[in-house]
mmCIF file as gemmi writes it, N, C-alpha and C atoms, coordinates in Angstrom:
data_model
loop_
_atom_site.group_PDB
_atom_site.id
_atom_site.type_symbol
_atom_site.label_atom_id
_atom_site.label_alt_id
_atom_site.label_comp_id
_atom_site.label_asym_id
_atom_site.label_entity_id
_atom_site.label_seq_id
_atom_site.pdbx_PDB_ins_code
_atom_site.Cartn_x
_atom_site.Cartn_y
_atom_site.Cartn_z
_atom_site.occupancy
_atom_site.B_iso_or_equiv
_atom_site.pdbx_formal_charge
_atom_site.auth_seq_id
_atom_site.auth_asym_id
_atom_site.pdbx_PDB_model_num
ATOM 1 N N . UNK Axp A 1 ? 10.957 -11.16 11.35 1 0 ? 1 A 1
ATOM 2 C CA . UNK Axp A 1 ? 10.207 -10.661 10.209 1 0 ? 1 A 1
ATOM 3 C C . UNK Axp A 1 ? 9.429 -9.4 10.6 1 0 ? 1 A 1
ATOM 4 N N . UNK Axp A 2 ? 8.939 -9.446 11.55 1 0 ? 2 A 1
ATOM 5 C CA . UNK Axp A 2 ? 8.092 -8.083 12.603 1 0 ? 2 A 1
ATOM 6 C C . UNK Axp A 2 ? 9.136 -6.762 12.163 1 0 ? 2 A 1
ATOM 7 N N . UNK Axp A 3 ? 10.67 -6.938 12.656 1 0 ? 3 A 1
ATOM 8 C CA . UNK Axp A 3 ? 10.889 -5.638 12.627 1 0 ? 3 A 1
ATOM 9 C C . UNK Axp A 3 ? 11.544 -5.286 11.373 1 0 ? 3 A 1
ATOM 10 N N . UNK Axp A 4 ? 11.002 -6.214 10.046 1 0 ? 4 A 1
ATOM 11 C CA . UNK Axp A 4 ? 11.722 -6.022 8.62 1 0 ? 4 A 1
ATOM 12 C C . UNK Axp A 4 ? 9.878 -5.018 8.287 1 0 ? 4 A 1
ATOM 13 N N . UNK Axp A 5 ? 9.374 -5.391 8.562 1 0 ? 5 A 1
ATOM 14 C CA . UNK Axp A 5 ? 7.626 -4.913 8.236 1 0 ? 5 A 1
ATOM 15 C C . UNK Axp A 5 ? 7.96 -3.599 9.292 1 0 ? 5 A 1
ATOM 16 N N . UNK Axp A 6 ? 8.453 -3.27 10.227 1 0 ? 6 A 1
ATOM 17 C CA . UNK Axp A 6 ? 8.252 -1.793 10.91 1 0 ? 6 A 1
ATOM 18 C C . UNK Axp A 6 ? 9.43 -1.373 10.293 1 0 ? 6 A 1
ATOM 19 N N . UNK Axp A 7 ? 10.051 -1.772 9.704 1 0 ? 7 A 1
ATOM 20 C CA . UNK Axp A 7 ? 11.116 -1.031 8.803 1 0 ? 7 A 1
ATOM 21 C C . UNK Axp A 7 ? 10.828 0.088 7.774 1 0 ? 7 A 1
ATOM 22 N N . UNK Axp A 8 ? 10.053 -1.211 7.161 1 0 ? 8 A 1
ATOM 23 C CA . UNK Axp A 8 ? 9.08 -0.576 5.914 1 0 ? 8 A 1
ATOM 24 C C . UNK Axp A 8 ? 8.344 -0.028 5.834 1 0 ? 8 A 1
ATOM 25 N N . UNK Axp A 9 ? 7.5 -0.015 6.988 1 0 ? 9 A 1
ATOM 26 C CA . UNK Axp A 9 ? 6.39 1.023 7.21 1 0 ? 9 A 1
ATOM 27 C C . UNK Axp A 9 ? 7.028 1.995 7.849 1 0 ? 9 A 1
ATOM 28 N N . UNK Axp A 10 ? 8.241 2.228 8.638 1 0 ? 10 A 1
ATOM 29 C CA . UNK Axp A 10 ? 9.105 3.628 8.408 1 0 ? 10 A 1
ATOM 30 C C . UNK Axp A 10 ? 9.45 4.327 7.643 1 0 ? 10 A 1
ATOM 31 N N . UNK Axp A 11 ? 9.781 3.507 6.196 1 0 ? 11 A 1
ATOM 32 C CA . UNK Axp A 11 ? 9.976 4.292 5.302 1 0 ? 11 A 1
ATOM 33 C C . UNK Axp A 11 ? 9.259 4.701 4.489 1 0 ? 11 A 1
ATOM 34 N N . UNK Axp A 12 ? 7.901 4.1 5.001 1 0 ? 12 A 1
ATOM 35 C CA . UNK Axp A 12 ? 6.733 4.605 3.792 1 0 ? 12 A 1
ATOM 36 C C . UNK Axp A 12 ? 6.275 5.858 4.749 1 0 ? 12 A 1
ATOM 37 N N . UNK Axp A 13 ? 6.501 5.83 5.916 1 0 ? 13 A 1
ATOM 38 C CA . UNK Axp A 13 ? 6.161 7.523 6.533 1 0 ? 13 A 1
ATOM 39 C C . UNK Axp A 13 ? 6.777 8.445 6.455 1 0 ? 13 A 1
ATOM 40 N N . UNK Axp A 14 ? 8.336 7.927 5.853 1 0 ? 14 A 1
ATOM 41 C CA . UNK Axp A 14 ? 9.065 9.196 5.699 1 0 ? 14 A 1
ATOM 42 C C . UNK Axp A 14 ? 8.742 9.935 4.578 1 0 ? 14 A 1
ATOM 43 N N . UNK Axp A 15 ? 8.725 8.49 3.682 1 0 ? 15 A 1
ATOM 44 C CA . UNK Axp A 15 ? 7.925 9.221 2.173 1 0 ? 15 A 1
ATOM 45 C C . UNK Axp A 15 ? 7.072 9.839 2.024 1 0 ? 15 A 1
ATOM 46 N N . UNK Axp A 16 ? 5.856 9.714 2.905 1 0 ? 16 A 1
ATOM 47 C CA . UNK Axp A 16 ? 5.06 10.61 3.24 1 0 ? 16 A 1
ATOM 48 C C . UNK Axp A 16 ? 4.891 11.865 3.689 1 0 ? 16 A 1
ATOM 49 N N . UNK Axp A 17 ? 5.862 11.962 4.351 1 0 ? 17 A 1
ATOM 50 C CA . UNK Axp A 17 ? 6.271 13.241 5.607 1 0 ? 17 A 1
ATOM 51 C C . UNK Axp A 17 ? 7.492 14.115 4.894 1 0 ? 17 A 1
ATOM 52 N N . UNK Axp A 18 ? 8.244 13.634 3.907 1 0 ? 18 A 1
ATOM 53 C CA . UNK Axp A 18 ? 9.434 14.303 3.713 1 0 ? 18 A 1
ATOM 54 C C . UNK Axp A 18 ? 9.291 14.236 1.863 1 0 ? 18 A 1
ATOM 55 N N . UNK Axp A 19 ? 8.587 13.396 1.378 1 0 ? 19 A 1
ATOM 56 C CA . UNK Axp A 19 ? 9.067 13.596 0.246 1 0 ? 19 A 1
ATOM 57 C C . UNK Axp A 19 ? 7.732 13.712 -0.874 1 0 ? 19 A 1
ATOM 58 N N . UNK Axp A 20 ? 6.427 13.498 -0.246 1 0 ? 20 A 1
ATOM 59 C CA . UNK Axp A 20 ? 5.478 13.341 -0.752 1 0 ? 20 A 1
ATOM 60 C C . UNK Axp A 20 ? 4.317 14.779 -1.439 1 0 ? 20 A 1
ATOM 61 N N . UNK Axp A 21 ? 5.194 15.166 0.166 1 0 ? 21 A 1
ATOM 62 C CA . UNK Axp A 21 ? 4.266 16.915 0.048 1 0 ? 21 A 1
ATOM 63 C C . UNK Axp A 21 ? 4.938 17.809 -1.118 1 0 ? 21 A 1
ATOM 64 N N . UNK Axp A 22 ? 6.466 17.216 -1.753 1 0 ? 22 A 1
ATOM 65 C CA . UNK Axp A 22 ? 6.929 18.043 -2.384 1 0 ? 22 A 1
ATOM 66 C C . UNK Axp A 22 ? 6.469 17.899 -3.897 1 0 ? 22 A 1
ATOM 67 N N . UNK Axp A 23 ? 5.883 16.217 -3.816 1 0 ? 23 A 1
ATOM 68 C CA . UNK Axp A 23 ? 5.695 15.534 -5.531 1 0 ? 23 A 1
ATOM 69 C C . UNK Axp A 23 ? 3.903 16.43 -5.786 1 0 ? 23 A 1
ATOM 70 N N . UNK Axp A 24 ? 3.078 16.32 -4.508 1 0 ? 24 A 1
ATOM 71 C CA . UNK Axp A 24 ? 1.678 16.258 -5.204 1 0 ? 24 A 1
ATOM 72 C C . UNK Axp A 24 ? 0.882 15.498 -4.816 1 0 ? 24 A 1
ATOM 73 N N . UNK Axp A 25 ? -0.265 15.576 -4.916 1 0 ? 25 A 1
ATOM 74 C CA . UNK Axp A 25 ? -1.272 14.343 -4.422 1 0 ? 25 A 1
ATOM 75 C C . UNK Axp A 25 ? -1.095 13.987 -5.959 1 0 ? 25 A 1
ATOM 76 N N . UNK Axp A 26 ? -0.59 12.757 -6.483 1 0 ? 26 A 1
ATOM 77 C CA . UNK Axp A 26 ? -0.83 12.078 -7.434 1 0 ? 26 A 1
ATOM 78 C C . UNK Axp A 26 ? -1.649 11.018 -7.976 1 0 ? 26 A 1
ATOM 79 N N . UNK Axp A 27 ? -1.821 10.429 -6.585 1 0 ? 27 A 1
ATOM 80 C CA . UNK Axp A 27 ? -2.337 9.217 -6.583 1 0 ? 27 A 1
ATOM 81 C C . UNK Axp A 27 ? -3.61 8.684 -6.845 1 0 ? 27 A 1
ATOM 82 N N . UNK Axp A 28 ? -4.234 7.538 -7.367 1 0 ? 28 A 1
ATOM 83 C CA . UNK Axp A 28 ? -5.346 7.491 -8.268 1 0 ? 28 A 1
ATOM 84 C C . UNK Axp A 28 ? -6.622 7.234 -7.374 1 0 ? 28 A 1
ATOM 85 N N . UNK Axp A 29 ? -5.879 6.62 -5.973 1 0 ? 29 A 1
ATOM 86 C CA . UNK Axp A 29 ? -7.113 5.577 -5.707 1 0 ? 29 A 1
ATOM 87 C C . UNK Axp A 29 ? -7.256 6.249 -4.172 1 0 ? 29 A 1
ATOM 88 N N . UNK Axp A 30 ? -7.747 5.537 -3.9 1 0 ? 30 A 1
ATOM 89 C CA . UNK Axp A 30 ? -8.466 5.67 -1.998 1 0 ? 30 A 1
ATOM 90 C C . UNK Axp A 30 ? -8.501 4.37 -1.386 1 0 ? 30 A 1
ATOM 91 N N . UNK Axp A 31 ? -7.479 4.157 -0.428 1 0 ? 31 A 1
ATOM 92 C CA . UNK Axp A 31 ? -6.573 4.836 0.374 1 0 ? 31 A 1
ATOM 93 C C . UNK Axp A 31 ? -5.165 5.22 -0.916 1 0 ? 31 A 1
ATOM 94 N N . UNK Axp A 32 ? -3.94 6.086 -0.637 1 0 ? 32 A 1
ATOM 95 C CA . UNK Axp A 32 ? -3.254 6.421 -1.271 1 0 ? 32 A 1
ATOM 96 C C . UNK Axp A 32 ? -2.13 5.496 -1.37 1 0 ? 32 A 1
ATOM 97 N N . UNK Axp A 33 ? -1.327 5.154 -2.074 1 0 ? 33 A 1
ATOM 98 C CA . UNK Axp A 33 ? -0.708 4.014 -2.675 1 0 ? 33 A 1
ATOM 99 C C . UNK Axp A 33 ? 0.329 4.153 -1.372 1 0 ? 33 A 1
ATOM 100 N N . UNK Axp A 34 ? 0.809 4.813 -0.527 1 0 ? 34 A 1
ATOM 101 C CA . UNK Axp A 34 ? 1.416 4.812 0.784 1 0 ? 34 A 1
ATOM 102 C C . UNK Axp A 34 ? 0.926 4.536 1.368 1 0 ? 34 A 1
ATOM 103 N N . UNK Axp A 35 ? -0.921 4.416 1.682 1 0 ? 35 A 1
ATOM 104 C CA . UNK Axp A 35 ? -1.573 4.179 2.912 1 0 ? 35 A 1
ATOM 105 C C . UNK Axp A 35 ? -2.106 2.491 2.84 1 0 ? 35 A 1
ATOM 106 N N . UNK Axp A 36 ? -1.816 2.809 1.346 1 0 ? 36 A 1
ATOM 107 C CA . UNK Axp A 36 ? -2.228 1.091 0.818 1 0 ? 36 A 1
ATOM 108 C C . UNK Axp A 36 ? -0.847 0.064 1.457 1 0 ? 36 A 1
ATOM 109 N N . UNK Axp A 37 ? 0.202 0.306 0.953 1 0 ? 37 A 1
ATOM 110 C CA . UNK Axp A 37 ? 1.653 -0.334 1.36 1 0 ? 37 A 1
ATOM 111 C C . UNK Axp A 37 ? 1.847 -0.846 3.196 1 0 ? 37 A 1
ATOM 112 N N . UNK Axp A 38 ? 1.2 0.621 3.688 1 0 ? 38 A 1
ATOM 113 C CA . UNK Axp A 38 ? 1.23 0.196 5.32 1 0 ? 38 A 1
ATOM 114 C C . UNK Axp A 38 ? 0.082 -0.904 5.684 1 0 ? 38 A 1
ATOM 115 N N . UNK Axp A 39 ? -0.988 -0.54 5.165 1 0 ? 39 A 1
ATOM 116 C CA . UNK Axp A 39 ? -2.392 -1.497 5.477 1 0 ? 39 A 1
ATOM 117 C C . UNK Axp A 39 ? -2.007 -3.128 5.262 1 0 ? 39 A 1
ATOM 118 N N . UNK Axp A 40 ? -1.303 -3.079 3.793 1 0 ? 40 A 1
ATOM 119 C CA . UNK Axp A 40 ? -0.683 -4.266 3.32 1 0 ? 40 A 1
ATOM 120 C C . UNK Axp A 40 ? 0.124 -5.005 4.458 1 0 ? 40 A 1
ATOM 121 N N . UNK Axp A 41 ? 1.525 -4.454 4.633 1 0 ? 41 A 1
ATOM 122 C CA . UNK Axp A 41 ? 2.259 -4.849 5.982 1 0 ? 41 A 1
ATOM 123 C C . UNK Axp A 41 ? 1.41 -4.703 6.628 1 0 ? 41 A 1
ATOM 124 N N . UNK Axp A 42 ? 0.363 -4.906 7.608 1 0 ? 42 A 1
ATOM 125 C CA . UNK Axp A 42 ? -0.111 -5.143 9.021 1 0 ? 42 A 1
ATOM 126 C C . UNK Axp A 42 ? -0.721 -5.825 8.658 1 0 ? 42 A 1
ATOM 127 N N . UNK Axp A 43 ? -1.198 -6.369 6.954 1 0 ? 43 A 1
ATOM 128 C CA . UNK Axp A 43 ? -2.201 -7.188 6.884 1 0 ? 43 A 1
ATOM 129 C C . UNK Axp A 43 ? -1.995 -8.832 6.499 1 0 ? 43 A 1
ATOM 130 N N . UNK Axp A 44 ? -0.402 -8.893 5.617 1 0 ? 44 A 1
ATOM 131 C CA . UNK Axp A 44 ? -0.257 -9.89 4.976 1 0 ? 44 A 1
ATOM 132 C C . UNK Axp A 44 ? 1.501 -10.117 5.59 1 0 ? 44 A 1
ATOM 133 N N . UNK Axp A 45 ? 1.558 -11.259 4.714 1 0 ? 45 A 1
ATOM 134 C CA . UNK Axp A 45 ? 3.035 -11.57 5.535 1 0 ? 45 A 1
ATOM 135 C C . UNK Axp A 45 ? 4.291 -10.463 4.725 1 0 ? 45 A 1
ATOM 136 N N . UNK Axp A 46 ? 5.538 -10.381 4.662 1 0 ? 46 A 1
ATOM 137 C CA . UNK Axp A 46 ? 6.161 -9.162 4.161 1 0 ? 46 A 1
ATOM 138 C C . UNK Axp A 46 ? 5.995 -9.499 2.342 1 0 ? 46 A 1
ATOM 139 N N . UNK Axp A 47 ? 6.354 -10.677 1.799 1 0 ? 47 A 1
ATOM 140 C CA . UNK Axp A 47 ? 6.601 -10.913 0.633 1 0 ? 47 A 1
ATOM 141 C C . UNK Axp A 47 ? 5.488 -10.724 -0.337 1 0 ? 47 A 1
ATOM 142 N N . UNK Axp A 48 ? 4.071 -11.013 0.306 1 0 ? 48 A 1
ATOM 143 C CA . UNK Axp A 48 ? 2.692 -10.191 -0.543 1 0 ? 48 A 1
ATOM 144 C C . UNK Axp A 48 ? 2.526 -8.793 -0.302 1 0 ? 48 A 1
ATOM 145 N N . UNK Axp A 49 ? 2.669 -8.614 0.915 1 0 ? 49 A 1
ATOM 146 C CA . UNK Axp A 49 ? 2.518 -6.98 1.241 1 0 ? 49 A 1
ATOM 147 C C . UNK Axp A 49 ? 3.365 -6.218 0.173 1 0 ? 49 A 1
ATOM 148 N N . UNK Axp A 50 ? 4.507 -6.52 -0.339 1 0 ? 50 A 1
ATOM 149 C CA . UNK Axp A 50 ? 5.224 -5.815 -1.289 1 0 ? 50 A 1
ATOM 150 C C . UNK Axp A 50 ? 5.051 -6.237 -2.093 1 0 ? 50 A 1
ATOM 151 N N . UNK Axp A 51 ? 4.481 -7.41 -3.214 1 0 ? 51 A 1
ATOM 152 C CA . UNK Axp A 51 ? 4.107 -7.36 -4.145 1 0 ? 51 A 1
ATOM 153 C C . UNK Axp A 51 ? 2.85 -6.956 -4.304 1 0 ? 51 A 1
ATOM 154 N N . UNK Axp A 52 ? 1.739 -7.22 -3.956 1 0 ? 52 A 1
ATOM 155 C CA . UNK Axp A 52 ? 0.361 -6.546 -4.229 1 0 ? 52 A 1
ATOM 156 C C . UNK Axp A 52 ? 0.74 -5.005 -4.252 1 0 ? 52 A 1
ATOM 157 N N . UNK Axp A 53 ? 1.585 -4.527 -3.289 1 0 ? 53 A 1
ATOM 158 C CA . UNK Axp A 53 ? 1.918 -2.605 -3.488 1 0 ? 53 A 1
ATOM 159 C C . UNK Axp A 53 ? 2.599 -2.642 -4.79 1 0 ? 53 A 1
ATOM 160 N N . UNK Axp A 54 ? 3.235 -3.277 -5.033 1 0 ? 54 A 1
ATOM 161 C CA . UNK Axp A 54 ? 3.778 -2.945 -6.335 1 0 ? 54 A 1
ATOM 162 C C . UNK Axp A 54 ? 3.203 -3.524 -7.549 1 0 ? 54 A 1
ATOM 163 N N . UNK Axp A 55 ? 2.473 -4.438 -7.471 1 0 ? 55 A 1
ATOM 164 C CA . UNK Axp A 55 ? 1.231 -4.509 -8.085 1 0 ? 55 A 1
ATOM 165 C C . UNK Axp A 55 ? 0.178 -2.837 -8.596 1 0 ? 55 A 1
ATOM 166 N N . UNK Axp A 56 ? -0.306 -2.475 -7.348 1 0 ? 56 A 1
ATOM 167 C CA . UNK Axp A 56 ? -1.023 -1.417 -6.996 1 0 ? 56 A 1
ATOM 168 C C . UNK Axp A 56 ? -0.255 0.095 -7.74 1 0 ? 56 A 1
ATOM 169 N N . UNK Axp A 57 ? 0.663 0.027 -7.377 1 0 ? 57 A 1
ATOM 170 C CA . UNK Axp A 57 ? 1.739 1.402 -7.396 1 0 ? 57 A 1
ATOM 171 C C . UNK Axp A 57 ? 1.923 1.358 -9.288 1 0 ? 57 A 1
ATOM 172 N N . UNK Axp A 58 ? 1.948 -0.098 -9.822 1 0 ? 58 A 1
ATOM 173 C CA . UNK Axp A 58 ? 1.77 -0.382 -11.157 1 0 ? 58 A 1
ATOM 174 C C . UNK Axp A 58 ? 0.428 0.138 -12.163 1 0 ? 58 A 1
ATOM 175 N N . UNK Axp A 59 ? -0.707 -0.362 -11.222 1 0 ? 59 A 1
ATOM 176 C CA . UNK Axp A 59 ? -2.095 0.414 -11.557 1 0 ? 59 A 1
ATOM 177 C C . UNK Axp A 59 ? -2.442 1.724 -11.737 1 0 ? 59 A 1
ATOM 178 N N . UNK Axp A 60 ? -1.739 2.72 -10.811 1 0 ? 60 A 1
ATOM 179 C CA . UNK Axp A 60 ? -1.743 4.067 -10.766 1 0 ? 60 A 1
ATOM 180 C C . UNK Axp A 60 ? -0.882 4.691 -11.702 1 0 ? 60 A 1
ATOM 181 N N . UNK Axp A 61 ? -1.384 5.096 -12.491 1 0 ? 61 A 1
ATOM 182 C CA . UNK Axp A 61 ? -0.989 5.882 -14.116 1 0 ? 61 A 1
ATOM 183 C C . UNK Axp A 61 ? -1.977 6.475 -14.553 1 0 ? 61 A 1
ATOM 184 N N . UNK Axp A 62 ? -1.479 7.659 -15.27 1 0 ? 62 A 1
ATOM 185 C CA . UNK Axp A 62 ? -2.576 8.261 -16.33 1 0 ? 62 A 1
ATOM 186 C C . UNK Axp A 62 ? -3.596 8.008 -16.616 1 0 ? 62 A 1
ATOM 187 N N . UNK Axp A 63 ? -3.524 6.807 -17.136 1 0 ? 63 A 1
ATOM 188 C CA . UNK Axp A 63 ? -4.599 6.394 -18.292 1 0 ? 63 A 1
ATOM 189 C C . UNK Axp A 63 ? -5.622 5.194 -17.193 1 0 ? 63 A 1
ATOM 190 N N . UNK Axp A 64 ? -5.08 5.048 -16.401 1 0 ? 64 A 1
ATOM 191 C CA . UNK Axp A 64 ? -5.338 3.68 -15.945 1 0 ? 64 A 1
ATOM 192 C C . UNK Axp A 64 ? -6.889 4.198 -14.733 1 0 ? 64 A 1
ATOM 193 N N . UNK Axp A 65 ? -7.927 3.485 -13.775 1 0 ? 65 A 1
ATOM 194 C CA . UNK Axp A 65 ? -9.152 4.135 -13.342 1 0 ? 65 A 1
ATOM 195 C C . UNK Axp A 65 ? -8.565 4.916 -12.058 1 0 ? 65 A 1
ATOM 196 N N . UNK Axp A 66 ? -9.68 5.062 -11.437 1 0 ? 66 A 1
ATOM 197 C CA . UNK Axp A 66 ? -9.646 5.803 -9.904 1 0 ? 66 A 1
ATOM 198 C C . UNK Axp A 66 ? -10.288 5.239 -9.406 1 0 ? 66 A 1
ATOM 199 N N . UNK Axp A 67 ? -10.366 4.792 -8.146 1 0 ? 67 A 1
ATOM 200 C CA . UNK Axp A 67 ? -11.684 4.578 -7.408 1 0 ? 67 A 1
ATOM 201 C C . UNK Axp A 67 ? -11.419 3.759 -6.138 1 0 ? 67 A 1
ATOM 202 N N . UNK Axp A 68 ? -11.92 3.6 -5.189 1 0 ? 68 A 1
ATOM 203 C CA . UNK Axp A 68 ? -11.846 3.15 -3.991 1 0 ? 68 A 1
ATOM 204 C C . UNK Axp A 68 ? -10.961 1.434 -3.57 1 0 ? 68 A 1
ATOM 205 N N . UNK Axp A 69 ? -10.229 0.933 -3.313 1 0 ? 69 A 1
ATOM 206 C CA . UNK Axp A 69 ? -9.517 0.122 -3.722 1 0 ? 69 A 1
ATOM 207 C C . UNK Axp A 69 ? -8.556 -0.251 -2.722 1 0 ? 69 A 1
ATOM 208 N N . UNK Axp A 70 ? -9.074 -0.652 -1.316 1 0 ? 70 A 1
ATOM 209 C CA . UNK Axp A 70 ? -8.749 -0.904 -0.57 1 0 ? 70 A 1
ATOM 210 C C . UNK Axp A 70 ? -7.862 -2.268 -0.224 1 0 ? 70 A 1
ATOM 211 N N . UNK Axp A 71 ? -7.185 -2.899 0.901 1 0 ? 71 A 1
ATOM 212 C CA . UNK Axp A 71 ? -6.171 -3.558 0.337 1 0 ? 71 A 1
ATOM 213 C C . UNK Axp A 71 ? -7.343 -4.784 1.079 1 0 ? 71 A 1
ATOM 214 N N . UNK Axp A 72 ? -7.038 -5.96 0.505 1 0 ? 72 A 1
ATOM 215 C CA . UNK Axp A 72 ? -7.848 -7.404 0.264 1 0 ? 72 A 1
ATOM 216 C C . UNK Axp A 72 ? -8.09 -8.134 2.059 1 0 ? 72 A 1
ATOM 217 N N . UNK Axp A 73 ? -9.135 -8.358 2.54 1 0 ? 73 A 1
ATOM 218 C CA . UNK Axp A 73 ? -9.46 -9.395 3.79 1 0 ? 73 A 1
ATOM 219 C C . UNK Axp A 73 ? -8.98 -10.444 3.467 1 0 ? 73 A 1
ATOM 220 N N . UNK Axp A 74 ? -8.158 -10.83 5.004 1 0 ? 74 A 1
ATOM 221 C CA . UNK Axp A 74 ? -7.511 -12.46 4.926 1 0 ? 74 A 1
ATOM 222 C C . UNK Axp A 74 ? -9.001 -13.137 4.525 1 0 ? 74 A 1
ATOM 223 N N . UNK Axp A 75 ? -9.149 -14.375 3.776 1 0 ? 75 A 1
ATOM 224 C CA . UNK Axp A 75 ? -9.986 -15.126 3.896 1 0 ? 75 A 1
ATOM 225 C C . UNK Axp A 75 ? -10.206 -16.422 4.786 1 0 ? 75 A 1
ATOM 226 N N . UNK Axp A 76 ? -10.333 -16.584 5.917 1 0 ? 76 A 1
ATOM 227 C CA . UNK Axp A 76 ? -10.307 -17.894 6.692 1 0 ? 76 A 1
ATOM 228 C C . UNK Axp A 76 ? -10.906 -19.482 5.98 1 0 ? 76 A 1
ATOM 229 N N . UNK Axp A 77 ? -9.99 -20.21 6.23 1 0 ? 77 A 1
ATOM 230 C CA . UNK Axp A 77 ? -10.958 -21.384 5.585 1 0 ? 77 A 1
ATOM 231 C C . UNK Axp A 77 ? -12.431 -21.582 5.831 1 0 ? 77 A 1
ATOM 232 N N . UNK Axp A 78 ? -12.984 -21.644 7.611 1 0 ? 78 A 1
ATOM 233 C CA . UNK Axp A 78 ? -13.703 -21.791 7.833 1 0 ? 78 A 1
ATOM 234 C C . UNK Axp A 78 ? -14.926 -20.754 7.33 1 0 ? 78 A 1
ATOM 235 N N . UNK Axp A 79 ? -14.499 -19.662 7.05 1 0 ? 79 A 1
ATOM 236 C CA . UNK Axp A 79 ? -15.746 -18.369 6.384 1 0 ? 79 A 1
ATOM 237 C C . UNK Axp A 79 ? -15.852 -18.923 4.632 1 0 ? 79 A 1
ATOM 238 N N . UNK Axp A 80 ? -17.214 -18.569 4.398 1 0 ? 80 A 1
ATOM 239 C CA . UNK Axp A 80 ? -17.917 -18.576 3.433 1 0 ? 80 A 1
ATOM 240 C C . UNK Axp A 80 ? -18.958 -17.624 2.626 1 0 ? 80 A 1
């Protein structure tokens, strides 16, 4: 599963590096919906990491807010 998650976070740098500079800074929030996707993979297992981004990547539109929106802390049972 490790090297399906460094897969993906390869291709979210290429997107970055090769295809991103050509679209625009578009993006609504902070970190940028690419920086969100990688944070995700290192943070959650592969199958949330790609839905919460596409969740996220869903949020970012026109009409929709801006604002700081960082990707979610595991919660441990034992913390409160």
């Amino acid at each position: 599963m490790k090297i399906i998650k460094i897969f993906f976070i390869k291709i979210v740098k290429f997107y970055q590096i090769g295809i991103s500079p050509w679209i625009g800074n578009n993006c609504r929030y902070i970190p940028t919906c690419s920086n969100y996707m990688i944070s995700s993979l290192k943070k959650w297992n592969l199958f949330k990491a790609i839905f919460i981004s596409i969740i996220r990547i869903i949020k970012c539109n026109p009409w929709g807010p801006s604002d700081w929106d960082p990707v979610q802390k595991k919660i441990h049972c034992n913390e409160q």
